[in-house]
C-alpha angles and dihedrals in degrees: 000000000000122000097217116120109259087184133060124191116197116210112186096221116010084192091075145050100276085081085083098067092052098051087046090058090038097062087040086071099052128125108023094053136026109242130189125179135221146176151125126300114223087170141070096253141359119281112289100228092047092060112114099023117153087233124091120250118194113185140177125208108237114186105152143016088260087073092062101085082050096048097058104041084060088049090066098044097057102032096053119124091017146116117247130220118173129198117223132350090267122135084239101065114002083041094048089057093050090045092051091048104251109157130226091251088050089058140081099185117201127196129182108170135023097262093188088059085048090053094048087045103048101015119097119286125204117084098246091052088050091051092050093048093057090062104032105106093209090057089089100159100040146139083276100047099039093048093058109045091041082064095059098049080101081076100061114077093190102068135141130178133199091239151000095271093061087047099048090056098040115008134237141109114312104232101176122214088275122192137218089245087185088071102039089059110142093206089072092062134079095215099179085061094049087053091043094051094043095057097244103146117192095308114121110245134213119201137208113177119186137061103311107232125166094244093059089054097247088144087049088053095060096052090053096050090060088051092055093064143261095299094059129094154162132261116185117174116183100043103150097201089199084066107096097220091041090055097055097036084056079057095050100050100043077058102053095034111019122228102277084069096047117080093185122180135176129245109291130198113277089244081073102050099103088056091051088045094052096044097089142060107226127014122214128195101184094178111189115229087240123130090254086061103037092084108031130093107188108230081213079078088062099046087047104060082043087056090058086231125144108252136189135204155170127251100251126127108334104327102105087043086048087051108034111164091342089095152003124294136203139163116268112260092016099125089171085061094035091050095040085059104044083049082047087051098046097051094045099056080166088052095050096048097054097051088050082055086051101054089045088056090057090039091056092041100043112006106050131120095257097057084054095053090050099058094036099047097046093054085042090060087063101047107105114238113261111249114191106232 
């Protein structure tokens, strides 16, 4: 058998967290088929997390609209004889494959969040910046693009999306963010040690692991936290401080909380992620009900309920129906309610433990690596191999 990819998975920008859609979907494919993923690079490097992965990543630096030419004709070259599958409807990566002349029926799209609400949240807002940006060539993947290629998904046959929302507004088969639940398995891990390691001391920690963004109620979470008491604080792994919004946000809490109540940590590669997972006590997911929210489900929720942890979440999208009983629901921007059940959580250790049973009991039943294989590699079947013309 030959070792050459035979599928070919698009992300629109491998120095951000996207990536992590795409190697989900990639090692969903394995093994029955042999993936290798590409992209531009907008950044300065590939995503952190990513470094070190077993599949091949194969990127090409875009600054400009001059590197487009390039950019396709690449394309073509790498992703000949292969199936495609592209991660979300964005002119670098759904349009590459357009520009490079890759066909519909060549084509699984895959989508995991409303890009256009993305683009009205953290776009820019005032009217003359949205103007510019319609007519600014580097902006590839801006208001403009994105509104129009989200209008043909109609046009692909082969689609999947991360929830319900997604699928209500464009279609497709809901493949959640599964997880390899084999590998989160808390048992595996010596917790104590990681705590101890970590300098945690006796507080109760809430976690919140992933890239903090406002729409994912990272600001509300503070506040809650300070509500909960003063044993109470935050742990956040993944804040990148060269991100503008990470680094105020860094500013804001310290404020609210003091340090002695902020366990902050950097990216760290993806090999680490159960030991990040298992760290804290508690996990919250305060999702605003903001477009950039509306269709997004964070795949943190899923490697949550694998990690046996207590979570709790806002009712926005499907997180409190992916969760059920199995954990503990607010209304989104409620940081009384937010704050009453972290404090809930905090004084019922036993409480806490058994829902974290519970939602591992669901991860292992609906959200495993194997259901997903089942629903991607039966649409991939169908995808017709790419033939540069």
């Amino acid at each position: 058998m030959s070792d050459e990819p035979n599928v070919t998975l698009v992300c629109p920008d491998l120095s951000t967290n996207c990536l992590g859609r795409t190697l989900l979907l990639a090692e969903l494919t394995e093994p029955r088929f042999r993936p290798q993923i590409v992209g531009v690079r907008l950044g300065k490097s590939i995503w952190s997390p990513a470094k070190g992965s077993h599949i091949p990543i194969r990127e090409l630096p875009l600054r400009s609209v001059a590197g487009w030419p390039r950019a396709v004709r690449w394309f073509r070259r790498i992703a000949h004889g292969t199936r495609v599958v592209v991660t979300k409807p964005l002119a670098t990566s759904l349009g590459l494959a357009l520009a490079s002349g890759v066909r519909p029926t060549e084509t699984l799209l895959d989508n995991d969040d409303w890009e256009f609400g993305l683009r009205k949240t953290h776009g820019p807002q005032s009217p003359l910046a949205k103007a510019s940006e319609l007519f600014d060539p580097k902006s590839f993947n801006g208001l403009a693009t994105t509104a129009l290629l989200e209008h043909g998904l109609v046009s692909y046959e082969h689609r999947t999306v991360s929830n319900t929302w997604l699928q209500r507004r464009f279609g497709g088969v809901v493949l959640p963010h599964v997880r390899d639940t084999n590998w989160l398995d808390p048992s595996k891990l010596d917790r104590e040690a990681l705590r101890a390691g970590l300098g945690l001391g006796d507080k109760t920690w809430v976690g919140f692991i992933g890239t903090p963004r406002s729409h994912k109620g990272t600001d509300e979470l503070v506040q809650a936290a300070r509500l909960a008491g003063s044993n109470v604080g935050v742990f956040i792994a993944g804040l990148d401080p060269a991100d503008k919004y990470a680094a105020e946000f860094l500013v804001t809490a310290e404020r609210v909380l003091g340090k002695d109540r902020l366990s902050i940590h950097g990216p760290f590669p993806f090999s680490e992620l159960p030991s990040w997972v298992a760290a804290p006590d508690i996990v919250a997911l305060p999702s605003r009900d903001e477009p950039g929210a509306w269709g997004q489900i964070p795949a943190k929720l899923f490697d949550a309920m694998a990690m046996a942890k207590p979570i709790v979440v806002t009712e926005v999208n499907d997180m409190g129906k992916i969760l059920g009983d199995a954990g503990v629901r607010v209304p989104p921007g409620d940081v009384n309610a937010l704050g009453a059940a972290l404090k809930r959580l905090a004084e019922a250790p036993e409480e806490a433990s058994l829902l974290g049973e519970a939602a591992r009991t669901i991860a292992v039943r609906k959200y495993s690596y194997e259901a997903g294989r089942l629903t991607l590699n039966e649409l991939l079947e169908k995808v017709s191999t790419f033939r540069e013309r």
